[in-house]
C-alpha positions in Angstrom: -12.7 -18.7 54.3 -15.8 -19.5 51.9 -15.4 -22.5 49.6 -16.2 -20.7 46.2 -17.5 -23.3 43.9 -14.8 -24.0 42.1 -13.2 -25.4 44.9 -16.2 -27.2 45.3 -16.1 -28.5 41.7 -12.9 -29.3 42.3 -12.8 -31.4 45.5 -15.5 -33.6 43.4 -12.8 -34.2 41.1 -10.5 -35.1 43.4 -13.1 -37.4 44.8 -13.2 -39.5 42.1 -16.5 -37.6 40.3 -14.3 -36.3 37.2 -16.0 -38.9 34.8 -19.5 -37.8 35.7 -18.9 -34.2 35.5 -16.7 -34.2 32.1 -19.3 -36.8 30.6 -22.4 -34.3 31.2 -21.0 -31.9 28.3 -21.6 -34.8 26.1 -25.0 -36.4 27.3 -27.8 -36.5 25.7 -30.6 -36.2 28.7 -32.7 -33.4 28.6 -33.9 -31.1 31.6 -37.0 -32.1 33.0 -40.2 -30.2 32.2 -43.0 -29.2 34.6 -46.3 -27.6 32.7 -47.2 -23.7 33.8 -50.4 -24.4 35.7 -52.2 -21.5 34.1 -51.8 -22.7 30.3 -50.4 -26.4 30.6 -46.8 -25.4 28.6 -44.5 -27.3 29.7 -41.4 -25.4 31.6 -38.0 -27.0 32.2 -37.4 -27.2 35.5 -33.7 -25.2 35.3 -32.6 -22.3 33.8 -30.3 -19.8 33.8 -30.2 -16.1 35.9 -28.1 -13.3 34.9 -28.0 -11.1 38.3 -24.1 -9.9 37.9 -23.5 -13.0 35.8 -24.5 -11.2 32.9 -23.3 -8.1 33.7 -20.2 -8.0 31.8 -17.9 -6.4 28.9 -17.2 -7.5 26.0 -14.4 -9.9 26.7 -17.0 -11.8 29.3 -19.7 -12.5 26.5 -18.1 -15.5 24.5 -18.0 -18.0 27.7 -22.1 -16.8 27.9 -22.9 -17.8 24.6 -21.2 -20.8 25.4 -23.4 -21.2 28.4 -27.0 -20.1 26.3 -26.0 -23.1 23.7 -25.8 -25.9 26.0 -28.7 -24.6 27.7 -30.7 -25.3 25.0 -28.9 -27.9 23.5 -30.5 -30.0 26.4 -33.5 -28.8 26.1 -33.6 -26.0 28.3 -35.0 -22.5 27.6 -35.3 -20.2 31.2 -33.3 -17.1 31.3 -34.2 -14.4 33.5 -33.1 -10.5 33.2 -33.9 -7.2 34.6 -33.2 -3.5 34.1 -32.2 -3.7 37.9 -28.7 -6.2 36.6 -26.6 -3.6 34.6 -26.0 -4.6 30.9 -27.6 -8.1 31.8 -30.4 -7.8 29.3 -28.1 -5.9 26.6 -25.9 -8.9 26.7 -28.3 -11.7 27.3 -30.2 -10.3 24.0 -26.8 -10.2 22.0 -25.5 -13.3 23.0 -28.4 -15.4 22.4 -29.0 -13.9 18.7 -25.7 -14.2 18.0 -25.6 -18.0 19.4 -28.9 -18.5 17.1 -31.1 -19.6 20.0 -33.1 -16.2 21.1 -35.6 -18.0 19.3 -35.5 -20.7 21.6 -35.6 -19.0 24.8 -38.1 -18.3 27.6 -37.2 -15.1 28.4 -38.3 -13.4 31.6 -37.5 -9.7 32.7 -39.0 -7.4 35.0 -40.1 -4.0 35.3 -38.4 -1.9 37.8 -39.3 1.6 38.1 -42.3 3.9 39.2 -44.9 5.5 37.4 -47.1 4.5 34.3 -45.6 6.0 31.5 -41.6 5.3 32.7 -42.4 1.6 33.2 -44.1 1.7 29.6 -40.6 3.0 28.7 -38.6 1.1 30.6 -40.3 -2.3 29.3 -40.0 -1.1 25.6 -36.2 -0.9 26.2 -36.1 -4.3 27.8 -37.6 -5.5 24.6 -35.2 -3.3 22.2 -32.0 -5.0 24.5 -33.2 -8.3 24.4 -34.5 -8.4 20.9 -37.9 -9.5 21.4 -41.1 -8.2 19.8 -42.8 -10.7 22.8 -41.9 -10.9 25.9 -42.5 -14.6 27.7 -42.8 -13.1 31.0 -42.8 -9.7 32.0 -42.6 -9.5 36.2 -43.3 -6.6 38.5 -39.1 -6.7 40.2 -39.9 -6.4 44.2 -43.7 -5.3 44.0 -42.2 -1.7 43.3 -45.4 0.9 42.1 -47.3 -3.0 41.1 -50.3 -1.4 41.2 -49.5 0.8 38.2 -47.8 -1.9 36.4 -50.2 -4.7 36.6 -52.5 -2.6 34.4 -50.2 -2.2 31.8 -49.4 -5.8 32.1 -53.0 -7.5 31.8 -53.3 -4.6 28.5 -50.1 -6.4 26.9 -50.9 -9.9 27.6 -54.8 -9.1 26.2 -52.9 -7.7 23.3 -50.2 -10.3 23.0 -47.1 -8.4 23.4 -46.5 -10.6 26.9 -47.3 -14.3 27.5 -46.9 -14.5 31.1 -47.6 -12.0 33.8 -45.7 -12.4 37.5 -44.2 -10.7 40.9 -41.0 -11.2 41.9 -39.4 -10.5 45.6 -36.1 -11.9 47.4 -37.0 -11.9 50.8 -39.3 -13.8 53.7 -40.8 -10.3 54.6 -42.0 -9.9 51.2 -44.0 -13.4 51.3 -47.3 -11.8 52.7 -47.6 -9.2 50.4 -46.8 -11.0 47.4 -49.9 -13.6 48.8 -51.7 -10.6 49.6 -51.0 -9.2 45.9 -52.1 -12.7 44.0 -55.3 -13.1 46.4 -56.7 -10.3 44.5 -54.9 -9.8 41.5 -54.4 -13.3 39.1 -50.8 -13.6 37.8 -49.2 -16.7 35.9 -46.1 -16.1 38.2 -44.3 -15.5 41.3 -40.5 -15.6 41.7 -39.3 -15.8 45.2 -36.5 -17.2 47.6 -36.2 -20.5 48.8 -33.3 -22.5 49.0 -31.9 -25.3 51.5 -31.5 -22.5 54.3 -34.3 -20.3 53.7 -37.6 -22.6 53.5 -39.9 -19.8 54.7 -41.8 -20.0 51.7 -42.8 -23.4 52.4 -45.2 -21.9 55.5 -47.4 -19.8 53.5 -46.5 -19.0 50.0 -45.3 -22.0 48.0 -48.8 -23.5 49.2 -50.9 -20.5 48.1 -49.2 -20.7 44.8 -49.8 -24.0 44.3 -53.6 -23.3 45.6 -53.9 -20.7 43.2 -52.5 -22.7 40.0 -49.6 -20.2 39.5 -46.3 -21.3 38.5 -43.4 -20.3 40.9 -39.6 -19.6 39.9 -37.2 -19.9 43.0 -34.2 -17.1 43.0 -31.3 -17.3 45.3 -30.9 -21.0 45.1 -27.7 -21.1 46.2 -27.9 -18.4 49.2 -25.7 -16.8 47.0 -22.7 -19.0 47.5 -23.5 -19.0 51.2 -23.8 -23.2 51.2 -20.8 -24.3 49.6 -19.4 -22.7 52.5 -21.7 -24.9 54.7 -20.5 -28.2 53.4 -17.0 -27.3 52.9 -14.5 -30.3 53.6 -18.2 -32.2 53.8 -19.1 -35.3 51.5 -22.4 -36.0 50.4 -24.0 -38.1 52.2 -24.5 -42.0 50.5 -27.8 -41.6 49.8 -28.0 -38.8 47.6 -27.0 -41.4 44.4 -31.0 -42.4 45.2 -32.2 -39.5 43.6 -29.3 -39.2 41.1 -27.0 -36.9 42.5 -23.5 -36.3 42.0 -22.4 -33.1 43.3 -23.2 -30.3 46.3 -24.8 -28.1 43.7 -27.1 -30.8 42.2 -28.4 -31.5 46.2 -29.1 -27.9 46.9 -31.0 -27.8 43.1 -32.8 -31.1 43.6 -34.1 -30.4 46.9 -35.6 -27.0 45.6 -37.1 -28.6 42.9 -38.4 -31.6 44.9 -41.1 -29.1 45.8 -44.1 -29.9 43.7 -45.0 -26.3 43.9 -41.8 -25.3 41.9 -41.7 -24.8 38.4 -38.1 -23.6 37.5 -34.7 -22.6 39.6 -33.2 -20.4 38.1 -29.2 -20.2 39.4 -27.1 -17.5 38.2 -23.6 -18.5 36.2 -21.4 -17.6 33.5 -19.4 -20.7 33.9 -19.7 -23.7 31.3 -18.8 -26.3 33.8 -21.3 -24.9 36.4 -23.9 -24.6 34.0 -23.2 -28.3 33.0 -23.0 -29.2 36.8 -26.6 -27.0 37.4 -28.7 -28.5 34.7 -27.6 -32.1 35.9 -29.8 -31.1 38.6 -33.0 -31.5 36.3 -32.2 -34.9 35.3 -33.6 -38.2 36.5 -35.0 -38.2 40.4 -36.1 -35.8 42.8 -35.6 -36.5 46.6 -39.4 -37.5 47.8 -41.5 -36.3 50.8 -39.3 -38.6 52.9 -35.8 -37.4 52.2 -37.0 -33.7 51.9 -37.6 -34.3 55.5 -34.1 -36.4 56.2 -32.0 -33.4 54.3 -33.8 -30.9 57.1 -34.0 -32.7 60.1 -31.8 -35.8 60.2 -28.6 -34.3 62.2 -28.4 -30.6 59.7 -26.1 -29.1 61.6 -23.4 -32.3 62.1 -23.8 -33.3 57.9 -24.4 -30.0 56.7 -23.3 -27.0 58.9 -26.7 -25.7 58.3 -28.9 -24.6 61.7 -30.8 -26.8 63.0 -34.8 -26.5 61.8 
């Protein structure tokens, strides 16, 4: 059966962690910040995505405002939408006015549809729902009709109405295009998969991007839920307090973000104590080059469950 991660949360109670985890809601540390390579602005490192998270009625919005307010409240700003996630960007737009901190946000969406004139239209309702007159970052979702859309883009970012153009994709066959795409075409972004059990990107595009000075956002952090399963019934291992981590969710974060290519993860939640657990992540130390290498190869599959690299 797969550990959710609640129960994950929850055997890190049991495990004597409850005094870290309830004392986060009150701390006053602050994500960590990375600068965007293209303009020097400086990024924090987490945020917040809103893939089915977000996608709720009206008796799910109150625990997201919750979640947009501590957010920011320690100095984070990263929420990411998309026409693609249902009433996502209706509800991330509502939520944050009505918390008071739309303002405060970097908000990214995407443009997911074919054709000049319906991705014109489709990007002036993502505006309308997330009640912006900019947009942050506008990204092309999954490459789809890019070659139309990256016109309109570089037009809106001349004329101000975006700060930030980027590509998004989700899977390891997608990393050669989207290098392909940026060799030729300059973007401020790419968003991509990468997590503990997917490093593909670290062969060829987490490299480029870094060569090429453009900021990268990592999706799917979490395999989506795929490695609590892995460590289920598993402790973390005694050196993890060396780069100030507490819990399974802060490794998985902190090893992503260990990547000096990386500017942001963005893990999906609606939950408080999740967010509270996620953002933990982009406090104090990162593993370095040394323990990136001990979390892969030292013994993966006996520690972690994971297979072997």
């Amino acid at each position: 059966m797969m550990m959710t991660r609640r129960e994950c949360l929850g055997s890190l109670l049991a495990a004597g962690v409850s005094a870290g985890l309830q004392g986060w809601k009150f701390s006053d540390e602050m994500i960590n910040t990375r600068p965007i390579p293209s303009t020097g602005e400086q990024l924090p490192i987490v945020g917040v995505g809103t893939w089915q998270t977000f996608d709720v009625s009206e008796s799910g919005r109150p625990p997201l405002k919750e979640v947009l307010t501590e957010l920011v409240s320690h100095g984070g700003k990263v929420i990411d939408s998309s026409p693609m996630y249902g009433r996502s960007e209706e509800v991330a737009g509502d939520v944050s006015t009505d918390a008071g901190v739309n303002g405060k946000l970097f908000i990214a969406t995407k443009v997911w549809t074919s054709g000049k004139d319906e991705g014109i239209q489709q990007m002036n309702r993502s505006f309308a729902l997330l009640k912006r007159k900019q947009m942050d970052l506008m990204q092309i979702h999954n490459l789809v009709d890019w070659q139309t859309h990256i016109k309109t883009l570089r037009d809106w970012k001349e004329k101000g109405k975006i700060r930030y153009i980027g590509l998004t994709h989700y899977t390891d066959s997608s990393h050669d295009t989207l290098i392909s795409v940026m060799r030729d075409n300059p973007v401020d972004f790419v968003q991509m998969n990468y997590n503990i059990m997917d490093t593909h990107a670290e062969e060829r595009l987490l490299p480029f991007a870094q060569e090429r000075n453009v900021a990268v956002i990592v999706n799917r952090p979490f395999q989506e839920g795929a490695l609590f399963q892995n460590v289920k019934g598993k402790a973390l291992p005694p050196w993890a307090a060396e780069f100030d981590c507490k819990s399974w969710a802060q490794f998985f974060l902190k090893f992503i973000l260990s990547h000096p290519a990386v500017s942001c993860a963005i893990p999906g939640t609606a939950k408080l104590t999740h967010l509270l657990d996620n953002i933990a992540a982009g406090w104090g130390k990162l593993p370095d080059e040394k323990t990136r290498r001990q979390i892969l190869v030292d013994n993966p599959c006996a520690l972690y469950g994971f297979p072997a690299v």
